[in-house]
VOPAGU-2260 file (C-alpha; in pm, 1 decimal, decimal comma):
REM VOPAGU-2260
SITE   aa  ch    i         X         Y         Z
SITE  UNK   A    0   12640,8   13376,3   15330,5
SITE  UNK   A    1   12694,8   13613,2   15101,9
SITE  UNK   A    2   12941,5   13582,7   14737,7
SITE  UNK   A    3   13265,2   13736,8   14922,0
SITE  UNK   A    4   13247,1   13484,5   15246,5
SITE  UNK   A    5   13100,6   13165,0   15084,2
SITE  UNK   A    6   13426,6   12997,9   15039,1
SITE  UNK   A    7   13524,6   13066,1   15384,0
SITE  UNK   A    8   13192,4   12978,9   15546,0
SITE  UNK   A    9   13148,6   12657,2   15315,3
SITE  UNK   A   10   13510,3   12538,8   15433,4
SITE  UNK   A   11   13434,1   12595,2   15814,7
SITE  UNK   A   12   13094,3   12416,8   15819,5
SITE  UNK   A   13   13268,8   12122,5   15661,7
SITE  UNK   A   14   13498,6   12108,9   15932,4
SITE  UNK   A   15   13288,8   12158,7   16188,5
SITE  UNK   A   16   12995,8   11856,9   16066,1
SITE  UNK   A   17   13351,4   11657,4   16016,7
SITE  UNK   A   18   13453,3   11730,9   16402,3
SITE  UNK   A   19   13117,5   11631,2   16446,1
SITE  UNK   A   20   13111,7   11320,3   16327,5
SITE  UNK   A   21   13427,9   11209,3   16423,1
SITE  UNK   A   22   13346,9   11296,0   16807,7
SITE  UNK   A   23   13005,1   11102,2   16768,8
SITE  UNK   A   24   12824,7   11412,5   16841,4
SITE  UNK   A   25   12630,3   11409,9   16483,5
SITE  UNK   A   26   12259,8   11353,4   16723,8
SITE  UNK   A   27   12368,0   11552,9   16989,7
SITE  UNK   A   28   12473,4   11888,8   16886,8
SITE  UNK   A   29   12201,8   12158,1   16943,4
SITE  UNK   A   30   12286,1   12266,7   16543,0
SITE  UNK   A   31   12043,5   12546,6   16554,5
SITE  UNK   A   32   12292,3   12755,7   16846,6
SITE  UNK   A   33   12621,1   12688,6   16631,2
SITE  UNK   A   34   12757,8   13009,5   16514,6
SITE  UNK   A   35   13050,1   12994,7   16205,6
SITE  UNK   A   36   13295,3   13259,3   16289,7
SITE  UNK   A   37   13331,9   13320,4   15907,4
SITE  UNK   A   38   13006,0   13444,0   15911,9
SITE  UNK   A   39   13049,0   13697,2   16208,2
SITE  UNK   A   40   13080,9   14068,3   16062,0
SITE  UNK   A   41   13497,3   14162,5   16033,5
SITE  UNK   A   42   13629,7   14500,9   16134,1
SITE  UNK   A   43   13849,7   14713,6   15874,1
SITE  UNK   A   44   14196,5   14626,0   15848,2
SITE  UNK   A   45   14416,0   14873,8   15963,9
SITE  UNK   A   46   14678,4   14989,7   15752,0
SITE  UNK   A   47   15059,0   14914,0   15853,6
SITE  UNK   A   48   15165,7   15248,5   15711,0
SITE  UNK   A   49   14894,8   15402,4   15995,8
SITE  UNK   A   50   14993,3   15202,8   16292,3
SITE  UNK   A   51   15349,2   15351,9   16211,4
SITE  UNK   A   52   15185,9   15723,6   16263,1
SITE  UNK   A   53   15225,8   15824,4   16621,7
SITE  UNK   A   54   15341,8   16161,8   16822,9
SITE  UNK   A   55   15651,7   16181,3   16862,2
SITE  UNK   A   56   15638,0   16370,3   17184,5
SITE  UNK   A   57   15394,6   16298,6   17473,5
SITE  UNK   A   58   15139,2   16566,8   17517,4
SITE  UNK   A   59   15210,8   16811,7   17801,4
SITE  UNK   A   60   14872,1   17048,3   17840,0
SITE  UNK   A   61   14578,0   16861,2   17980,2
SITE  UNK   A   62   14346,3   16937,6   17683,0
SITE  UNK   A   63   14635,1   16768,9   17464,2
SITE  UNK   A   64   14635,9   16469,0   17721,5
SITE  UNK   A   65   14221,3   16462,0   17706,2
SITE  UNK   A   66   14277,0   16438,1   17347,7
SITE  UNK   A   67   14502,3   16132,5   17299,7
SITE  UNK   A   68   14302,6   15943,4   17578,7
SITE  UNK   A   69   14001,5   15974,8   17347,9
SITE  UNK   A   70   14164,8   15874,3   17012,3
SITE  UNK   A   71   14286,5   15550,8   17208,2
SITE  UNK   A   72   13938,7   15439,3   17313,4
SITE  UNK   A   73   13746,4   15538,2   16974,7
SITE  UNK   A   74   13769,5   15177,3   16768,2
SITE  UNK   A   75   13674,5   15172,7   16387,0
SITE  UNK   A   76   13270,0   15232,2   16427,2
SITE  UNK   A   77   13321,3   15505,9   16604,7
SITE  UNK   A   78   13186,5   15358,0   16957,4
SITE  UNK   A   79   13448,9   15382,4   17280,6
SITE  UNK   A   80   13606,2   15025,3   17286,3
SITE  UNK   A   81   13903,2   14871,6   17448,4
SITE  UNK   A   82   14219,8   14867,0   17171,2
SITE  UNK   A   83   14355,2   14541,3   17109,7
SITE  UNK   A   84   14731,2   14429,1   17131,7
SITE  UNK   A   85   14805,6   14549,0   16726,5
SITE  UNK   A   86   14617,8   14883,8   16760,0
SITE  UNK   A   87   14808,3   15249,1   16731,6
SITE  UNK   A   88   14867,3   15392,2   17067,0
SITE  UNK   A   89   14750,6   15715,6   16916,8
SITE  UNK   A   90   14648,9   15846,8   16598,4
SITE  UNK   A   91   14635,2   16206,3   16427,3
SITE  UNK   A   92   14327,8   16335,0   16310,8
SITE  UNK   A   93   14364,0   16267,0   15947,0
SITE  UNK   A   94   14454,7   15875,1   16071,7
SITE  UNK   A   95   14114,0   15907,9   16274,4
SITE  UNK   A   96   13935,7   16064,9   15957,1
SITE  UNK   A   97   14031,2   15832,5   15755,7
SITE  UNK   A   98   13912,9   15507,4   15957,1
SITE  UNK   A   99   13561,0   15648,5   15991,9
SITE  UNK   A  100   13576,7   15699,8   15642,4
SITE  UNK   A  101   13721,7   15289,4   15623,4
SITE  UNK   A  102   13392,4   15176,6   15831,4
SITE  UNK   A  103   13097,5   15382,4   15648,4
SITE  UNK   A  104   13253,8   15179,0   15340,3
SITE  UNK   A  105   13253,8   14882,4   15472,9
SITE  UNK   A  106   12844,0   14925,8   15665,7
SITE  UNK   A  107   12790,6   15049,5   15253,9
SITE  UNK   A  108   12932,7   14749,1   15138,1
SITE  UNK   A  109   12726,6   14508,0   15372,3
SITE  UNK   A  110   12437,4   14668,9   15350,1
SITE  UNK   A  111   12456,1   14648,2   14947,2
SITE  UNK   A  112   12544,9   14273,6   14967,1
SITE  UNK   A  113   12225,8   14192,6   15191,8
SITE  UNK   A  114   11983,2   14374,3   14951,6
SITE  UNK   A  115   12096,1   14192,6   14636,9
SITE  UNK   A  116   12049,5   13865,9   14843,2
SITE  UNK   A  117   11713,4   14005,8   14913,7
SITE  UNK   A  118   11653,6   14109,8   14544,3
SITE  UNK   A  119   11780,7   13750,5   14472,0
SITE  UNK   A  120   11545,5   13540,5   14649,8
SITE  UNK   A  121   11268,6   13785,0   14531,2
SITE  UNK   A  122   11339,1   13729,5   14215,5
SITE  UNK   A  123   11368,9   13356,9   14226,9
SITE  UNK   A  124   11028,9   13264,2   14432,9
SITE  UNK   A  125   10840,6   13180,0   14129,3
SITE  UNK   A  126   11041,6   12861,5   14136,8
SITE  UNK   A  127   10916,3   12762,0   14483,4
SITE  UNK   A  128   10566,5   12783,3   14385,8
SITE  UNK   A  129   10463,6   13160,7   14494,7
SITE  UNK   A  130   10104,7   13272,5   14426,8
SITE  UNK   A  131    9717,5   13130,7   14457,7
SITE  UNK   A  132    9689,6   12750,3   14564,3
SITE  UNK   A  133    9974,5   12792,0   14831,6
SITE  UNK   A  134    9955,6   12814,3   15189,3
SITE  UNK   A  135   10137,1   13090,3   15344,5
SITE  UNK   A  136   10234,2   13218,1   15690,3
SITE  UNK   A  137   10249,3   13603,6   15772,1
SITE  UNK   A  138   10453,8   13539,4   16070,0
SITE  UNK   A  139   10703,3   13327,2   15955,6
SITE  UNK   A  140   11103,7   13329,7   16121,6
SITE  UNK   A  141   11225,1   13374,9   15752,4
SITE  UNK   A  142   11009,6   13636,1   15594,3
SITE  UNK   A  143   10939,2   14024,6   15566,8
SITE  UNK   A  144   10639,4   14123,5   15755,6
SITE  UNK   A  145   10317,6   14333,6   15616,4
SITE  UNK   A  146   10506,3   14687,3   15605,6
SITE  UNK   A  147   10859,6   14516,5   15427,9
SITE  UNK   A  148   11056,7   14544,8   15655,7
SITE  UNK   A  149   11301,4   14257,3   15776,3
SITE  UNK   A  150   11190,7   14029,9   16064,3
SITE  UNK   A  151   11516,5   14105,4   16320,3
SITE  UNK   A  152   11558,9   13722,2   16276,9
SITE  UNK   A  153   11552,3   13679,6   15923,5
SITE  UNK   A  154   11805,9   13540,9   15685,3
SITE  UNK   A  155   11769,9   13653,5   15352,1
SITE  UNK   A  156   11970,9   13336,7   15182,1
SITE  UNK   A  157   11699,8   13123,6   15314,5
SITE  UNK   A  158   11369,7   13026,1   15135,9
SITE  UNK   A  159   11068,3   13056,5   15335,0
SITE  UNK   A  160   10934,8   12730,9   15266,5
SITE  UNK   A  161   10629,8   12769,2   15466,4
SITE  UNK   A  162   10515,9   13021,1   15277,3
SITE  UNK   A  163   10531,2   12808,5   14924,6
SITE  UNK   A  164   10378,2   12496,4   15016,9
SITE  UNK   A  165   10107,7   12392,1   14783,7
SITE  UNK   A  166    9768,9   12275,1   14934,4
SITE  UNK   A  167    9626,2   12026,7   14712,9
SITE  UNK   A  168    9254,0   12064,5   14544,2
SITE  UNK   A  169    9208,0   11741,2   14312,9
SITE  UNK   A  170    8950,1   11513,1   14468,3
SITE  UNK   A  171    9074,8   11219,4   14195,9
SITE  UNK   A  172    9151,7   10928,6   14474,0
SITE  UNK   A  173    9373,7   10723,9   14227,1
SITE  UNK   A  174    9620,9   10883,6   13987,2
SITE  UNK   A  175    9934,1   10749,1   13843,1
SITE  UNK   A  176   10277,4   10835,5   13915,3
SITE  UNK   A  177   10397,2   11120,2   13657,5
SITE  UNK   A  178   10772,8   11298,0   13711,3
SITE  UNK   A  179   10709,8   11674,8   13766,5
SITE  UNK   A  180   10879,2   11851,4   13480,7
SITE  UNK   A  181   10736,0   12167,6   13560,4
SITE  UNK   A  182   10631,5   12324,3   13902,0
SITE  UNK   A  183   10322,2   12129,9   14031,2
SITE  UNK   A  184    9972,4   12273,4   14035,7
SITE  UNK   A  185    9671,9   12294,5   14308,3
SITE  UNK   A  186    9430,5   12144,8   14095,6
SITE  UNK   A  187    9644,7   11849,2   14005,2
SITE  UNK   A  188    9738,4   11783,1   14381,5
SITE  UNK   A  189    9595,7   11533,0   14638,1
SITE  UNK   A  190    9500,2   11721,7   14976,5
SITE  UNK   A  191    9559,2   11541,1   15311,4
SITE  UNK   A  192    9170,2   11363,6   15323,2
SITE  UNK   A  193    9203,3   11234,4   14960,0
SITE  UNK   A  194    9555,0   11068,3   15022,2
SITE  UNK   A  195    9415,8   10915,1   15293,2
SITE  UNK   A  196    9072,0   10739,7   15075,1
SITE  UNK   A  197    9392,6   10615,0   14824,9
SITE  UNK   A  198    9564,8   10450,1   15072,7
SITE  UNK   A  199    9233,9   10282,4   15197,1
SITE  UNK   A  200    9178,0   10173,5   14834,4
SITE  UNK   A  201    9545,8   10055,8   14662,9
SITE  UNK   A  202    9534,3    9836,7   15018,6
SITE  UNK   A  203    9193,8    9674,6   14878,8
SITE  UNK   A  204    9327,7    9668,0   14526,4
SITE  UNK   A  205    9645,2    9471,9   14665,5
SITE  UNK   A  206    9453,8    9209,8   14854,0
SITE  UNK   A  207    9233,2    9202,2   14506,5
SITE  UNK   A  208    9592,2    9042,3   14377,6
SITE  UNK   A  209    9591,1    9349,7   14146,4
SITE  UNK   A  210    9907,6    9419,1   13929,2
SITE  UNK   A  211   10200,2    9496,8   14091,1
SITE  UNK   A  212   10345,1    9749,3   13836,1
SITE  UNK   A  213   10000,4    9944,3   13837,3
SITE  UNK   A  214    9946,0    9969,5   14240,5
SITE  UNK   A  215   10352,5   10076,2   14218,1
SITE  UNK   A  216   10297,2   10358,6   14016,4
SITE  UNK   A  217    9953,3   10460,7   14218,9
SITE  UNK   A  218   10177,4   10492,9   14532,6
SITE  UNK   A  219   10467,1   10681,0   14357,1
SITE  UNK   A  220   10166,8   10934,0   14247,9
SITE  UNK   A  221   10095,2   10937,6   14658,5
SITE  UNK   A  222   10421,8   10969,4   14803,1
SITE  UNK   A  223   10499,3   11237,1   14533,0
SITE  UNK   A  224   10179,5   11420,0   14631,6
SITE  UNK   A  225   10279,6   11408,6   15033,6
SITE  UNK   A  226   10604,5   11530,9   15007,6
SITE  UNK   A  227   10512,1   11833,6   14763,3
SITE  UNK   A  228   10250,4   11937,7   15057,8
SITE  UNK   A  229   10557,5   11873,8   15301,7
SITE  UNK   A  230   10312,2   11590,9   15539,0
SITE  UNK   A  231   10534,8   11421,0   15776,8
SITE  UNK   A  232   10336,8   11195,9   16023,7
SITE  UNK   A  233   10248,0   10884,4   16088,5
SITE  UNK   A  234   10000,6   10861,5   15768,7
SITE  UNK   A  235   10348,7   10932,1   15585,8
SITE  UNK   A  236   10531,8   10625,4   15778,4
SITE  UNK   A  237   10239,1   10429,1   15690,2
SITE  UNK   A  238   10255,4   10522,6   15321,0
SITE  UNK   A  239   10657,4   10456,3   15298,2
SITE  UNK   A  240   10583,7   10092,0   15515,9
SITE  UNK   A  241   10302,8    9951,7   15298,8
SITE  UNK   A  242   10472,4   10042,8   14980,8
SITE  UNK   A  243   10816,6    9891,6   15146,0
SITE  UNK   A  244   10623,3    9565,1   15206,0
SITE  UNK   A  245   10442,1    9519,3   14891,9
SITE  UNK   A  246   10824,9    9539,4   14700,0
SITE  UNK   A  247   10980,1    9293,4   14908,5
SITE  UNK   A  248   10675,7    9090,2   14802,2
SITE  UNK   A  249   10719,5    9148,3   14424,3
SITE  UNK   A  250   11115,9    9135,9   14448,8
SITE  UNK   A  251   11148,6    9531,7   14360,7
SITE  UNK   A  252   11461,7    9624,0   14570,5
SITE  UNK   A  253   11504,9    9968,0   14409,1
SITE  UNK   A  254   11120,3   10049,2   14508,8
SITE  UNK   A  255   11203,9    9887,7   14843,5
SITE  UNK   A  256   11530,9   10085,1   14894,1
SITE  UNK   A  257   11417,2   10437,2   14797,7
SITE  UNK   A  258   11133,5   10386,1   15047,5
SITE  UNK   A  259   11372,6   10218,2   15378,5
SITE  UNK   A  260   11557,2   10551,8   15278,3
SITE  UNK   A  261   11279,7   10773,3   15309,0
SITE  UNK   A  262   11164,7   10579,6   15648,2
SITE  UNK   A  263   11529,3   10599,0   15842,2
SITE  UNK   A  264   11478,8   11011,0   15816,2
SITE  UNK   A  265   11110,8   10956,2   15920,9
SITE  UNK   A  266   11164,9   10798,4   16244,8
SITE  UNK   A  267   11461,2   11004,8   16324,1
SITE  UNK   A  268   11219,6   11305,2   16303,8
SITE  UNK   A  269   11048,3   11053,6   16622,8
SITE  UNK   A  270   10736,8   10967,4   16443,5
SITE  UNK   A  271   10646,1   10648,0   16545,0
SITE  UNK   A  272   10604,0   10376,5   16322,3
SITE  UNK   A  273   10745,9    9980,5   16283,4
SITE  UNK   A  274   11086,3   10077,7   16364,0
SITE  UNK   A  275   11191,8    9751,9   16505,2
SITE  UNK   A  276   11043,7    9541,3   16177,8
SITE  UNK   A  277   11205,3    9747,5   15976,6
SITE  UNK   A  278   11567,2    9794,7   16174,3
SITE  UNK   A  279   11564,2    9408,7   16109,7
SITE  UNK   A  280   11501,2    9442,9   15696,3
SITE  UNK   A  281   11801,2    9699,9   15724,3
SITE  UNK   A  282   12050,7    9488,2   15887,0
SITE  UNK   A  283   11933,5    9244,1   15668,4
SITE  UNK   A  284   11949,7    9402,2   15313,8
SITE  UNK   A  285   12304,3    9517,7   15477,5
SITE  UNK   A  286   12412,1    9127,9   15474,0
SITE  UNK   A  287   12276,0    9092,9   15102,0
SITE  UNK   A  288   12490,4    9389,8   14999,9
SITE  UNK   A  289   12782,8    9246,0   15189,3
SITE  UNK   A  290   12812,4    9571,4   15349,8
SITE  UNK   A  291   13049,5    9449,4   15628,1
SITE  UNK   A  292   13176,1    9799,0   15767,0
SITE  UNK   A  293   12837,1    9936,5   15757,8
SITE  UNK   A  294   12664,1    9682,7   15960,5
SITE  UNK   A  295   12865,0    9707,1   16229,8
SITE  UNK   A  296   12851,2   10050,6   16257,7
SITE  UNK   A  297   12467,0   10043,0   16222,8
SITE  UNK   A  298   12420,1    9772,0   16451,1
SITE  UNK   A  299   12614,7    9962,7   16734,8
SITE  UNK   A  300   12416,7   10265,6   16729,5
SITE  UNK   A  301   12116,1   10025,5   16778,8
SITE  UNK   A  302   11951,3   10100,1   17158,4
SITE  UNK   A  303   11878,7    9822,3   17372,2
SITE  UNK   A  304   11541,7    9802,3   17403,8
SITE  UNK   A  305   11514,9    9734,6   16965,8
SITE  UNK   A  306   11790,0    9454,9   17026,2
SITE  UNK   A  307   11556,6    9348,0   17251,8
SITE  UNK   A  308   11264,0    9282,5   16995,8
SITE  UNK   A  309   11217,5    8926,9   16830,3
SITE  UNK   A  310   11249,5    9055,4   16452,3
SITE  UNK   A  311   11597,2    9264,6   16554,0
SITE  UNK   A  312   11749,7    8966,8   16743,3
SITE  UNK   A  313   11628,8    8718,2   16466,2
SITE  UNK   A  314   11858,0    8943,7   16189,4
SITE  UNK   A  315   12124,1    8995,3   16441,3
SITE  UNK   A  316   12136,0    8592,1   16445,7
SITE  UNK   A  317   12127,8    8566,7   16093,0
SITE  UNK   A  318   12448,9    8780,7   16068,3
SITE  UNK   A  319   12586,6    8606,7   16366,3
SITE  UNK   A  320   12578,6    8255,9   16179,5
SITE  UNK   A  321   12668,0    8387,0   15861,9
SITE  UNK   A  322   13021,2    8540,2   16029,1
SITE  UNK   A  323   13106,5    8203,4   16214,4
SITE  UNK   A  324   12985,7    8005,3   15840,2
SITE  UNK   A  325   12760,1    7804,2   16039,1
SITE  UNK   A  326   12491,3    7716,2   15729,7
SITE  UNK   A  327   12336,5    7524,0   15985,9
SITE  UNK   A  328   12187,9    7743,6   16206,4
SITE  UNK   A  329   12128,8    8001,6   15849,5
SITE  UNK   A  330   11914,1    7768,1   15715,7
SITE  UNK   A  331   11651,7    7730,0   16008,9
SITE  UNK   A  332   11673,8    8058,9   16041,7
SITE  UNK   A  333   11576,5    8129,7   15724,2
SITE  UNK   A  334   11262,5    7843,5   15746,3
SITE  UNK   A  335   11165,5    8065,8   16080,5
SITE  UNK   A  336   11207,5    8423,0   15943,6
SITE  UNK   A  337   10940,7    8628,3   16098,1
SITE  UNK   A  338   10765,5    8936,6   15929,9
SITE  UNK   A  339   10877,8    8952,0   15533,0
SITE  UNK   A  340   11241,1    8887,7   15627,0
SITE  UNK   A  341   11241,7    8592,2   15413,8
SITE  UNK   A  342   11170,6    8808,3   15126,2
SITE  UNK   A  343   11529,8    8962,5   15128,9
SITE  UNK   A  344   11674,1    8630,4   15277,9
SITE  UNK   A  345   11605,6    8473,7   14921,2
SITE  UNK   A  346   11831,9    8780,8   14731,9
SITE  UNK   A  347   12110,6    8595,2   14934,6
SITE  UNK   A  348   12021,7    8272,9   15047,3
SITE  UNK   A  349   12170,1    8124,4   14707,6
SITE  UNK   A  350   12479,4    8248,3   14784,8
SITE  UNK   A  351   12505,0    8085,1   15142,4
SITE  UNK   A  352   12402,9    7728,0   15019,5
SITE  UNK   A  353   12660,3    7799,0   14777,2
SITE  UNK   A  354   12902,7    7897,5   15034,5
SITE  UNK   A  355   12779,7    7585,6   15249,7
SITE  UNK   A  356   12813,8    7367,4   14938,8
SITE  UNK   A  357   13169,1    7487,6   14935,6
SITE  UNK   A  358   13234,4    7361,3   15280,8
SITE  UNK   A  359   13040,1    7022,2   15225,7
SITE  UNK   A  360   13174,8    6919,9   14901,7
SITE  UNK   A  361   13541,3    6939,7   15006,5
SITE  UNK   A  362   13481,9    6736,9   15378,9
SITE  UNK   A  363   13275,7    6443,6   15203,6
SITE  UNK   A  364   13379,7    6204,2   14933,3
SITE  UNK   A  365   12995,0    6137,6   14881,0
SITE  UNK   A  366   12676,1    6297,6   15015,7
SITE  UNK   A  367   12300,6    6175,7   15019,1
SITE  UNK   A  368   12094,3    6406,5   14811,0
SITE  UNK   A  369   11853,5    6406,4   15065,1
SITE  UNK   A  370   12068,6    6520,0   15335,0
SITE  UNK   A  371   12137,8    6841,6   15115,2
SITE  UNK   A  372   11764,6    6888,4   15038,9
SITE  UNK   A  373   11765,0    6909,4   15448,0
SITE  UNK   A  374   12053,2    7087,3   15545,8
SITE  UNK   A  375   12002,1    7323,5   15286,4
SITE  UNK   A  376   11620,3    7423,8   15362,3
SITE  UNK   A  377   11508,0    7287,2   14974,1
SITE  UNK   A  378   11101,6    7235,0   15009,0
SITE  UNK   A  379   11180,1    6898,1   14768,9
SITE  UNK   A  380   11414,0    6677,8   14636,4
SITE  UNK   A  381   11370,4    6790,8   14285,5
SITE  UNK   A  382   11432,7    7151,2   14382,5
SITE  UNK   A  383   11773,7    7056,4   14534,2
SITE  UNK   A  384   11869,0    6874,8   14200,2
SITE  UNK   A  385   11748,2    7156,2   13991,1
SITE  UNK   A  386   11970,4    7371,2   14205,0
SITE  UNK   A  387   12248,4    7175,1   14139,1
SITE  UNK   A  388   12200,9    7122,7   13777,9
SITE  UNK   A  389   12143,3    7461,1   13707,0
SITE  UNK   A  390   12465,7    7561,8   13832,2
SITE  UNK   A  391   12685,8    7279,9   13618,4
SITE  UNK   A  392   12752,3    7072,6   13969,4
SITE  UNK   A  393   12495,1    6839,4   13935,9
SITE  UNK   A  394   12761,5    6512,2   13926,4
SITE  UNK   A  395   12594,0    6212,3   14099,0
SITE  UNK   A  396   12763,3    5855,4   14121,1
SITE  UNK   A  397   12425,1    5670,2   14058,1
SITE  UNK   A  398   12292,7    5944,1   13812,0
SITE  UNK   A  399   12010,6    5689,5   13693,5
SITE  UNK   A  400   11868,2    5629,4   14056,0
SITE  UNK   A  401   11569,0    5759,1   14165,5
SITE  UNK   A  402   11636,3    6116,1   14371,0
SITE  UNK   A  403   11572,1    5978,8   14710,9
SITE  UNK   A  404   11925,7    5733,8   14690,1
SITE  UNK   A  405   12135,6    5996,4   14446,1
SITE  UNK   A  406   12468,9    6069,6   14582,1
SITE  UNK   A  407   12649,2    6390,4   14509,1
SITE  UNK   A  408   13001,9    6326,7   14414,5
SITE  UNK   A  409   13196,1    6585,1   14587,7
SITE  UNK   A  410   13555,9    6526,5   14483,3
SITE  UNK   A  411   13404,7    6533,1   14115,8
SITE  UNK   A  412   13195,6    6880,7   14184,1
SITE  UNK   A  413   13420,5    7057,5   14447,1
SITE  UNK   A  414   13630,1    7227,2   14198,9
SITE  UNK   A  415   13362,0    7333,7   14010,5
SITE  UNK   A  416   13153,8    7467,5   14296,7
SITE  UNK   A  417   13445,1    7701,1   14374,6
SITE  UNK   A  418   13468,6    7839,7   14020,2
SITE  UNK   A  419   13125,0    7944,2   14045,4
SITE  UNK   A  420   13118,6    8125,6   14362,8
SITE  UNK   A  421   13372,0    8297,3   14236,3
SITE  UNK   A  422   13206,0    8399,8   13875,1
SITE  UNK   A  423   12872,6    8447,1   14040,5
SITE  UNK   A  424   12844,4    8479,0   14395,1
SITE  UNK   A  425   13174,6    8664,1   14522,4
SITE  UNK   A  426   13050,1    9031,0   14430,3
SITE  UNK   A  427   12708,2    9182,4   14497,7
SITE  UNK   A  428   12544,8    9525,1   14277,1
SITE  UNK   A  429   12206,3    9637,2   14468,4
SITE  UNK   A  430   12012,4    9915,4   14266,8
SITE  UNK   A  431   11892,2   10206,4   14477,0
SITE  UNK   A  432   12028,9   10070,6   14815,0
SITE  UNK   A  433   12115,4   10296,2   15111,2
């Protein structure tokens, strides 16, 4: 692109990624072989007041009829070509100077907008970490070879990337997790080996039962330190996974999100990793978001063989029963969650008994406290009456029995239980979900 086509050029590729995606050919198209037309060079304009300049009489000698049969088949760069429909049938020889003239203006013009997108990017390659400490590539599709001169298939407005990626020096195996403010350093960089020894130890420091917020920040500092090297492979998926699990664990759904983001481009790329554990957290963090539309377009662009797998078909269940309101079924499912599913089944799992609670309190006059602590997967007694209380719906009809014979009044409570669903339950804000 260049400052007198980007408009055009920006307009067209939105169309063409929004054809795309409406077709469902997003995965499919071979991107790298799409040409934009805007981008194509454009031949002068020619004048109206020149296409009105013709002979008036036919030439009669056959020097004169050589003549116009040349001046038909010369186009604007000065090469024989066909003339299209809107073309003179013959011009004069100022007309014909004057063309020539048109088309070493506009090859001037080109040529002067490709060299200060040259100077450009030469100008701005401090900022992408040119100089010692970064690995570079002489042969790279995107850069000017040993003599200067331009690699047939470069593009100017692109940034070699290869040739600014830093290679890490610092042999520190545990560092914490500091936002670059500046452009990052050799010496303050983990190389590939190093990263490796951190992973190894933050595992050990977890099973240790070491401090959540420290072993956070630790794999921030690694993450950060793989994707300024650019390291995609499966030593990458393992880093996004462990760090994915050990939020769940500790409740941190922003940590957890950023990470399920970073994993969904991962294993697009086809590096292998737990794709079907972690296709079953998505559809299930979906269901916490209420993300309705979402989930059904996710979950039909699932293959086969991962609805196939016990984790997948275990969320698919979960959002099966929590369409048709069965609470039933939710709540076994929930006591049988396999993996760390149950970790994002208790964001939402309040909400359902709630929404069960709903349903029960308005088909019952009176129900058995115990029943409830059943049917609504409590561990005890007393946590199903501190759930209760806590929400203001705790009316029993023998409130000075013993837990195992209270009664929950429903006609008293049902009213009640809808007004909190309502204030607490109806909407759902997720920090740093995808």
């Amino acid at each position: 692109m260049t400052d007198a086509n980007r408009a055009e050029a920006q307009a067209e590729l939105k169309k063409v990624i929004s054809d795309a995606f409406t077709s469902q050919t997003l995965w499919t198209t071979d991107w790298a072989a799409v040409q934009l037309q805007s981008l194509l060079p454009k031949p002068p304009l020619v004048l109206n007041h020149l296409k009105r300049k013709t002979t008036e009489q036919a030439p009669t000698s056959k020097k004169a009829k050589k003549a116009q049969k040349l001046s038909q088949n010369v186009g604007p760069y000065g090469s024989n070509t066909t003339s299209s429909a809107s073309a003179p049938s013959v011009f004069d020889s100022n007309d014909q100077a004057a063309l020539n003239r048109r088309a070493e203006r506009f090859h001037r013009e080109h040529e002067l907008e490709r060299m200060k997108a040259l100077k450009a990017n030469s100008q701005n390659a401090h900022l992408f970490g040119a100089g010692k400490g970064f690995a570079s590539r002489s042969a790279s599709p995107y850069s000017l070879d040993a003599t200067g001169a331009d690699d047939p298939e470069a593009d100017p407005n692109v940034i070699d990337w290869d040739r600014h990626t830093i290679v890490g020096t610092s042999t520190e195996i545990l560092k914490d997790y500091l936002r670059l403010t500046t452009e990052p350093k050799p010496e303050q960089i983990r190389p590939y080996h190093i990263l490796q020894q951190t992973l190894l130890e933050l595992k050990k420091r977890w099973r240790e039962k070491c401090s959540y917020n420290w072993i956070c920040s630790q794999f921030k500092s690694l993450r950060q330190d793989l994707t300024i090297q650019r390291i995609k492979n499966e030593f990458t998926v393992q880093v996004y996974e462990q760090h994915a699990r050990m939020a769940l664990e500790s409740g941190d759904l922003v940590e957890y999100n950023q990470c399920q983001a970073a994993l969904k481009g991962l294993y697009e790329l086809g590096i292998p990793g737990r794709v079907e554990e972690f296709t079953a957290y998505r559809i299930l963090m979906l269901l916490h978001g209420l993300n309705r539309s979402e989930l059904n377009l996710y979950v039909g662009q699932l293959t086969p063989r991962q609805k196939a797998t016990s984790t997948v078909q275990h969320a698919l269940s979960v959002s099966r029963a929590i369409s048709m309101g069965n609470y039933h079924s939710l709540l076994l499912l929930y006591d049988n969650a396999p993996n760390m599913g149950v970790y994002i089944m208790d964001h939402f799992i309040a909400r359902e008994r709630f929404k069960a609670l709903m349903t029960i309190t308005k088909a019952y006059h009176t129900i058995p406290l115990a029943f409830l602590k059943s049917e609504l997967a409590f561990e005890a007694l007393d946590d199903a009456r501190v759930f209760l209380e806590k929400h203001n719906v705790g009316s029993f009809t023998n409130p000075n029995e013993p837990d195992n014979v209270k009664n929950l009044d429903c006609r008293a409570v049902h009213g009640r239980v809808k007004e909190v669903f309502e204030e607490k339950y109806r909407k759902v804000g997720i920090k740093g979900a995808i």
